[in-house]
Backbone as CSV, one residue per row, in Angstrom:
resi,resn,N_x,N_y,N_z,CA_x,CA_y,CA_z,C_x,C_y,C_z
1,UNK,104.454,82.162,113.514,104.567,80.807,112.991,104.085,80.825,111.546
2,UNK,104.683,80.421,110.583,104.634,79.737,109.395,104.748,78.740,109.164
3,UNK,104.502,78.013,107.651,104.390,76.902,107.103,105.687,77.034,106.041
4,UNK,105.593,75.886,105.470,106.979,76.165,104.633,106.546,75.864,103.093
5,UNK,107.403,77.430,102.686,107.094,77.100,101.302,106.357,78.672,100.905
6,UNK,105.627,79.615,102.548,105.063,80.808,102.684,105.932,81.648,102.106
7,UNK,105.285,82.638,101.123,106.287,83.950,100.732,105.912,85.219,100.998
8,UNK,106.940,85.634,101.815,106.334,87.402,102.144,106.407,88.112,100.856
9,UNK,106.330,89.173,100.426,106.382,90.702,99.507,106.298,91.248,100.076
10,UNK,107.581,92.018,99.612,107.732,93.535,100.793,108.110,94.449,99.532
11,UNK,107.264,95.366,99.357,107.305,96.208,98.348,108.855,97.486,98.771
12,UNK,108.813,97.410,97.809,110.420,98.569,98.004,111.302,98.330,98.810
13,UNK,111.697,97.383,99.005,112.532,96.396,99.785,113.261,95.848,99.256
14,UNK,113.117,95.589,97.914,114.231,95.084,96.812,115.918,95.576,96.228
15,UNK,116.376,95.363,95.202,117.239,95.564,94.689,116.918,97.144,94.393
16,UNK,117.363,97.762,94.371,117.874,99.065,93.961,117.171,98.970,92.306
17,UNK,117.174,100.117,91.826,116.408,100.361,89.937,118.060,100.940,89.391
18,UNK,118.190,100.496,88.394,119.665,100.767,87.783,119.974,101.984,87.016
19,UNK,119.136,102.525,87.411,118.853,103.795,86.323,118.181,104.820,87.411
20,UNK,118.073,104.755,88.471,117.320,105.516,89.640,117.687,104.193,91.066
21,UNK,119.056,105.107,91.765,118.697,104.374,93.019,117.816,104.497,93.935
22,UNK,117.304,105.795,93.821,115.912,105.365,94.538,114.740,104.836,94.733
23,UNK,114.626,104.354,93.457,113.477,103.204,93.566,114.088,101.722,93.956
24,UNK,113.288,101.269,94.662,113.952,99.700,94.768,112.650,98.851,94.536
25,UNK,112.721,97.560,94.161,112.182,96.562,93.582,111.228,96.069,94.890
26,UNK,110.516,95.035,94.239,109.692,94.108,95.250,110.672,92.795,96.014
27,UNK,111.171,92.538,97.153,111.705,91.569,97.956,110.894,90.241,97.944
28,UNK,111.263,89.576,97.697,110.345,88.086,97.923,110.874,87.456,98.782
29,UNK,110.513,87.055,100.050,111.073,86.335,100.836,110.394,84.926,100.847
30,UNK,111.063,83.800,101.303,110.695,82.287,101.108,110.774,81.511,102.318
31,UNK,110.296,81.274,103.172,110.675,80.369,104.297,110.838,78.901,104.048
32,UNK,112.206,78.619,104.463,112.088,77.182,104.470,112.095,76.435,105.950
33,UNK,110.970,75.891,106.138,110.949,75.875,107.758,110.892,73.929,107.470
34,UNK,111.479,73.613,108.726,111.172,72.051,109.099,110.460,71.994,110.194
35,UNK,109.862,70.956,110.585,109.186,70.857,111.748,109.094,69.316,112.026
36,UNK,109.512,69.310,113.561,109.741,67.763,114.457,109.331,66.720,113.601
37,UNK,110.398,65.748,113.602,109.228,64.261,113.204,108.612,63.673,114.063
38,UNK,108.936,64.162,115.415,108.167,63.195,116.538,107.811,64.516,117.056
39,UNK,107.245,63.918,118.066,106.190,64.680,119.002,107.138,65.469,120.374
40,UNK,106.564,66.421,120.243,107.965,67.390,121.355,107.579,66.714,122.811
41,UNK,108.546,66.768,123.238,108.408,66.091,125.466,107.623,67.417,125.596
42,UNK,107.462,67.181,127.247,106.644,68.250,127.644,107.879,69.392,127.971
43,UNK,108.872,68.899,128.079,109.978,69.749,128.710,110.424,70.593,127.136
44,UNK,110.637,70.024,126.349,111.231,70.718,125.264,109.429,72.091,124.462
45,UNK,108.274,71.409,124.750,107.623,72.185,124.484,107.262,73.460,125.716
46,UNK,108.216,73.230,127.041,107.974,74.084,128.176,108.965,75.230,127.408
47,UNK,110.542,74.598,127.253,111.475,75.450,126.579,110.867,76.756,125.332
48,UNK,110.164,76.058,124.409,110.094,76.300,123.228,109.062,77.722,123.720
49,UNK,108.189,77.469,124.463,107.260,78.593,124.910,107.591,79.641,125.931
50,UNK,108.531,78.817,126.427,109.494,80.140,127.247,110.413,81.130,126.562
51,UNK,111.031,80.593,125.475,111.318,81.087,124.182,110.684,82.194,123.716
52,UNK,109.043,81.622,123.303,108.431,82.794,122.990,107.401,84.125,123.524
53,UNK,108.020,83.416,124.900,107.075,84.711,125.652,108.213,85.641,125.715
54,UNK,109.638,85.590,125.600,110.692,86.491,125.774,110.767,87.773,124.721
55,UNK,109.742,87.130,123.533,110.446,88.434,122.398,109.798,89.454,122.825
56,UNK,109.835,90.771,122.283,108.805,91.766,122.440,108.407,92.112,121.141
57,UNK,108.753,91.379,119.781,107.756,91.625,118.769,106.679,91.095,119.049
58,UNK,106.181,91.908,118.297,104.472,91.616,118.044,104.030,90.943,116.555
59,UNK,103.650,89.678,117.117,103.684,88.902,115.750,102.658,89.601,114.997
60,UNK,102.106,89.871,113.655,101.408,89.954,112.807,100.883,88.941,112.210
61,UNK,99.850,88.992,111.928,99.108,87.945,111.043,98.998,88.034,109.748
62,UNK,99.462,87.384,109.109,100.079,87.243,107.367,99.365,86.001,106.302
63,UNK,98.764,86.528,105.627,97.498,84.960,105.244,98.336,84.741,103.834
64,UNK,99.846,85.376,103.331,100.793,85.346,102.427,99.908,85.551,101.052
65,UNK,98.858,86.059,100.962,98.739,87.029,99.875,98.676,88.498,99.422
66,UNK,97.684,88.803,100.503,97.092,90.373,100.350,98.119,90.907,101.275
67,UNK,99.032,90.686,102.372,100.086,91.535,103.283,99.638,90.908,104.352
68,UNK,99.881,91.967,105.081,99.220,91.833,106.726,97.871,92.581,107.058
């Protein structure tokens, strides 16, 4: 879960160097997230958590400055 407006950096993840394709640039990623104007039912917040017990990533914790 994020907030909106959070930016990852992912070092060497970027554009390619034009003069050396093997270096690639820093990636900036931007989330633009919305979130409910009202308050979720109990049924749509049953959904939403059944949702997320299905993934098998492993979320990381990201405080969007220093990395993870």
């Amino acid at each position: 879960v994020t907030w909106p407006g959070a930016r990852l950096r992912k070092k060497d993840e970027g554009m390619p160097n034009l003069t050396n394709n093997n270096i690639r640039g820093v990636l900036y990623v931007t989330f633009d997230v919305e979130f409910p104007r009202t308050e979720l039912t109990e049924e749509q917040k049953k959904l939403v958590s059944d949702l997320l017990k299905q993934s098998d990533v492993k979320p990381k914790a990201y405080n969007g400055l220093q990395g993870y």
